[in-house]
C-alpha positions in Angstrom: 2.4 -14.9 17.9 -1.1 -14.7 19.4 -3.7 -15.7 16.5 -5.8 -12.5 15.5 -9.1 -12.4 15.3 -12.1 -10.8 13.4 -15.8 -11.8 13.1 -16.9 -14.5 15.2 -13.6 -15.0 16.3 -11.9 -17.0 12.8 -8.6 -15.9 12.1 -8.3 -13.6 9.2 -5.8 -12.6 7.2 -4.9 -8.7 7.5 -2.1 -8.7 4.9 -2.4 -4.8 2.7 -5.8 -4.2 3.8 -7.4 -0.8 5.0 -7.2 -1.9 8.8 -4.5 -4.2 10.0 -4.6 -5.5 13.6 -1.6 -5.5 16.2 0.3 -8.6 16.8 1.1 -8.1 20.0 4.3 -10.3 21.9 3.5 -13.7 23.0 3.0 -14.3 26.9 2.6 -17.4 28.0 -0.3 -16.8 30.5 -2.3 -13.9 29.4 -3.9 -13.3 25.7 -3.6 -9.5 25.4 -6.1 -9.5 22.1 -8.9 -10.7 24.1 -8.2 -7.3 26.4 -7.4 -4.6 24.1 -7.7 -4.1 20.5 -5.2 -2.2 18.8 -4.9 -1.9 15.3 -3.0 0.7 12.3 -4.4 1.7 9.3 -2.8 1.9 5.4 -3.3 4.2 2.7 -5.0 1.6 1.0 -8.8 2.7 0.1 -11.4 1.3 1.8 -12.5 -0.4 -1.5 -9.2 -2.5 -1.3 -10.6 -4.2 1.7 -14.2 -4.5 0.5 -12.6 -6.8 -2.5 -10.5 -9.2 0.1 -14.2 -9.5 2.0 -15.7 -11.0 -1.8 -12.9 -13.1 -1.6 -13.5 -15.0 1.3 -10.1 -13.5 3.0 -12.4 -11.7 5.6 -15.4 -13.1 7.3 -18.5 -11.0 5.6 -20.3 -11.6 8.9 -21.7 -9.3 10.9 -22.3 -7.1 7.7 -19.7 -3.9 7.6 -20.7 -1.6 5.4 -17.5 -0.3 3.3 -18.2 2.9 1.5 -16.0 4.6 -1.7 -14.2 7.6 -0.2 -11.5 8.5 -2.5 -10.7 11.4 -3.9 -9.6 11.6 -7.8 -6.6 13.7 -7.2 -3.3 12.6 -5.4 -1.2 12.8 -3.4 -4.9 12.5 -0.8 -6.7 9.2 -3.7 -6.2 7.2 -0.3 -7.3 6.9 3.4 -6.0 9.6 4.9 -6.8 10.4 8.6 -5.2 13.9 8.9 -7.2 17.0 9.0 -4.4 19.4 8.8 -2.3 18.5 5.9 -4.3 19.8 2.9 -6.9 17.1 2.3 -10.5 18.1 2.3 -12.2 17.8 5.6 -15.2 15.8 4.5 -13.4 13.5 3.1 -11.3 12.9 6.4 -14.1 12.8 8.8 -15.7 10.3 7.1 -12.8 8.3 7.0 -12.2 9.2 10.8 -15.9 7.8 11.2 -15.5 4.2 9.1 -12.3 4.0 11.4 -14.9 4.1 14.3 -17.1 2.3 12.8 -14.8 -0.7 12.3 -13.1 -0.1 16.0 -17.1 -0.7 17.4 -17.4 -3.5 15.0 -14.8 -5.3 16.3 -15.5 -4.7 20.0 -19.4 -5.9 19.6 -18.2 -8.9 17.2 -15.4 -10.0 20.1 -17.5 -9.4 23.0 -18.8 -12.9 25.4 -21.9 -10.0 26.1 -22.2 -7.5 23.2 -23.2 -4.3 24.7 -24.9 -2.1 22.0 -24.4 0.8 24.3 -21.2 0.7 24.1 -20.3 0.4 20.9 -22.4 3.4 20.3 -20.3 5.1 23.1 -16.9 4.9 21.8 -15.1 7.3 20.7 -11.5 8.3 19.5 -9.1 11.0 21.3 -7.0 12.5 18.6 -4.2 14.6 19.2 -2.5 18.0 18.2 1.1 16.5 17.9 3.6 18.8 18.1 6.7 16.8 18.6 7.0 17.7 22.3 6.6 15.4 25.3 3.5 16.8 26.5 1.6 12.9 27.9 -2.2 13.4 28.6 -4.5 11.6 30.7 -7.7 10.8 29.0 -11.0 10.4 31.2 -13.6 11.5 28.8 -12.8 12.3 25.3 -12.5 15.6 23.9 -14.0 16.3 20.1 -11.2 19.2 20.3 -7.8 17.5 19.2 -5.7 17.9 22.8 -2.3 19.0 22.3 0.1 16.1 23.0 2.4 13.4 21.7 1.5 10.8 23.6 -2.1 9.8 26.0 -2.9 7.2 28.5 -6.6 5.9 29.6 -8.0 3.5 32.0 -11.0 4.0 30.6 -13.0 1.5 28.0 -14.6 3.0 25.1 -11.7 5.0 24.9 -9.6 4.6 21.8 -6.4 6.5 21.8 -5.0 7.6 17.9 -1.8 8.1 17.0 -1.0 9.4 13.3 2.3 8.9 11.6 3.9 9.5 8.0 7.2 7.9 9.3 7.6 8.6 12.7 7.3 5.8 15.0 3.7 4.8 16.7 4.2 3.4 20.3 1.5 1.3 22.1 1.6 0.0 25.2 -0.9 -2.1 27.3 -0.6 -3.5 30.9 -0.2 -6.9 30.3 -3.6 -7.5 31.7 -5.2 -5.0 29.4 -6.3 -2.7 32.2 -4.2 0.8 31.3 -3.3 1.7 27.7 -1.2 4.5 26.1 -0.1 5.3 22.7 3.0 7.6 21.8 4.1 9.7 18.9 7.9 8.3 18.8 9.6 11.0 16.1 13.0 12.0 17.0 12.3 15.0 19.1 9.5 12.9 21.2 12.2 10.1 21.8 14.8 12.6 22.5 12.9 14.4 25.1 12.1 11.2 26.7 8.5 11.1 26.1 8.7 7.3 26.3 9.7 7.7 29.9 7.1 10.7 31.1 4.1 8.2 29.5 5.3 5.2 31.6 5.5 7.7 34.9 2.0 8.8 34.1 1.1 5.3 34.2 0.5 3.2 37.1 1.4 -0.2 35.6 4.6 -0.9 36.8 7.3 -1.7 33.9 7.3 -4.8 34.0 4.3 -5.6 33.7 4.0 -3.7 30.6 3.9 -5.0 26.9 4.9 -3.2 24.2 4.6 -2.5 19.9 6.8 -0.3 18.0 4.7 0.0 14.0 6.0 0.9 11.1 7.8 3.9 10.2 11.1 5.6 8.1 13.7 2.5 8.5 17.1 2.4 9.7 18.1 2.5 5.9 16.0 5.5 4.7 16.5 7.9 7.8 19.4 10.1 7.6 20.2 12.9 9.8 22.6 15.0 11.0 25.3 15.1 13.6 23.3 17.1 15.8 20.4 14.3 15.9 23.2 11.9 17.4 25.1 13.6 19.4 21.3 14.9 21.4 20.7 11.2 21.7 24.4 9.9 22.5 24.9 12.8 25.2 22.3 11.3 27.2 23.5 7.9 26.7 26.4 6.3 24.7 24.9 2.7 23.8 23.1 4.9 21.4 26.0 5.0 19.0 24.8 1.6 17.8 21.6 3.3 16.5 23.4 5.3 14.2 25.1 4.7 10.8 28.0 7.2 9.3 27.2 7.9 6.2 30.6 9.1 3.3 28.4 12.7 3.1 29.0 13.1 7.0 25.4 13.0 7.9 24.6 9.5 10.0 21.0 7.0 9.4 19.3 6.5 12.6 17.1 3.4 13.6 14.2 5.1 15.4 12.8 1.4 16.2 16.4 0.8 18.3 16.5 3.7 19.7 13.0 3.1 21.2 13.5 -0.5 22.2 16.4 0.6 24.1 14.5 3.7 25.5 11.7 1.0 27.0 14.1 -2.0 28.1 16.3 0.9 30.4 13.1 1.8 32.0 12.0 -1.8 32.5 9.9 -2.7 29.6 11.2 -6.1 28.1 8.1 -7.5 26.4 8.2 -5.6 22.9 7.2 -6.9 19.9 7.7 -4.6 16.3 6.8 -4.6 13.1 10.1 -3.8 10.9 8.4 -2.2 7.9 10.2 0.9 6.3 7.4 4.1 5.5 9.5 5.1 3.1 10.3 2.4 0.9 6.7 1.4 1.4 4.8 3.8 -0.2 2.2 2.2 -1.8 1.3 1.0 1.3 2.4 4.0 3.9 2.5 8.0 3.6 5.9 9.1 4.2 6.1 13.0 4.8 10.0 13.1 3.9 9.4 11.3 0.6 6.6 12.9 -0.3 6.2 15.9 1.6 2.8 16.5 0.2 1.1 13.8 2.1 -1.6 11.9 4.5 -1.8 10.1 7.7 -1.9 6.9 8.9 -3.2 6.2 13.0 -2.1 3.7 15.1 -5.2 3.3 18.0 -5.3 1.6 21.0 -8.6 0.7 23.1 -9.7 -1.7 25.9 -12.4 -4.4 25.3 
């Protein structure tokens, strides 16, 4: 794996912190983190990470301000980035903001030429998910959420957000860092092939296409019915493999197979994923079907 960076370029360790960067697959010829930055957040409060900085774990410089933003009552004690599932707005936005914050951080520290004007520039495109396989094209971002499961830009100071509580966040990056996209990969996205609409709306060819599937409800914890199955086997029967019979009738589905199979039939065989499990994670993760009563994590995606 490519080392990460952070702050003047020393590797740091990202292990249960707010903000944990992507480790994207290993090419031989082409270091993708010096092209994009992509990252997913925790539930972990931003105080968590401001202890690991007095540590040493972190670099403390440039200075990054880390402000207390928890709330007292649960399940929302946490850094939750969803506006619509109960928490208090305030509270959200200003999470939403240190999220920028730390995005612009990272792009100024990492730069060979900062460019103050951009980092003041960026900003993120959040989306209305819906579990459909709507795929937008983002030019200039929108302060309205657009309504979408998955977005694309060629754009820099761009960052495209995905939020999860067990579904599966997709990114994907030309392999030179020059086109982006990030997809909402729950069942009903993956069934209506939103994996394969994104990749049309992009103009990187396949191959030359790298990919990260992030954490989300494991092939242990998922179960579903018959109907789940039999949508994805109808299309295509190697998809039996991604499903497990349980003795109650109902099956548990690997949404991280299903996906990497989904991508290498379309052409996409650079994928690298991170195999941990929302819901037997949850001191680390939301997970909606465990908790119901929950937050959101975001998966983001920009160009340097």
């Amino acid at each position: 794996m490519p080392k990460t960076n952070i702050y003047n370029n020393k590797p740091a360790n990202f292990t249960n912190t707010t903000f944990e960067l992507v480790k994207w697959p290993l090419y031989p010829s082409d270091a993708l983190d010096d092209k994009v930055l992509a990252l997913q957040t925790t539930r972990f409060p931003l105080q968590q990470t401001k202890a690991l900085a007095l540590n040493d774990q972190v670099s403390a410089a440039p200075p990054f301000e880390i402000k207390t933003l928890v709330s007292e009552e649960s399940p929302f004690n946490s850094f939750n980035l969803g506006l619509h599932v109960g928490d208090n707005a305030e509270r959200v936005i200003a999470n939403r903001n240190e999220l920028k914050h730390f995005i612009s951080q990272q792009l100024s520290t990492n730069s060979a030429l900062p460019n103050k004007k951009l980092v003041a520039e960026l900003k993120i495109q959040w989306l209305e998910q819906v579990h459909g396989n709507k795929v937008v094209t983002v030019t200039s971002v929108d302060e309205q959420p657009m309504i979408a499961d998955a977005s694309i830009t060629r754009q820099k100071n761009i960052a495209l957000a995905i939020m999860t509580a067990d579904c599966l966040p997709i990114l994907l990056s030309h392999r030179a860092g020059i086109e982006i996209a990030a997809i909402h990969g729950g069942w009903r996205p993956l069934v209506a092939n939103i994996i394969a609409k994104t990749i049309e709306g992009m103009r990187s060819k396949p191959a030359d296409i790298v990919a990260w599937l992030g954490p989300c409800i494991g092939k242990d914890a998922f179960e579903v019915g018959g109907d789940v199955k039999q949508a994805f086997t109808q299309q295509d029967q190697t998809f039996n493999n991604a499903f497990l019979k349980q003795e109650n009738g109902k099956y548990l589905a690997d949404l991280q197979q299903i996906a990497r199979r989904q991508l290498e039939s379309l052409g996409v065989t650079v994928i690298a994923n991170l195999e941990e499990c929302t819901y037997h994670t949850t001191e680390k993760y939301y997970s909606y079907r465990k908790e119901q009563i929950t937050g959101r994590m975001a998966s983001v995606i920009c160009r340097r």
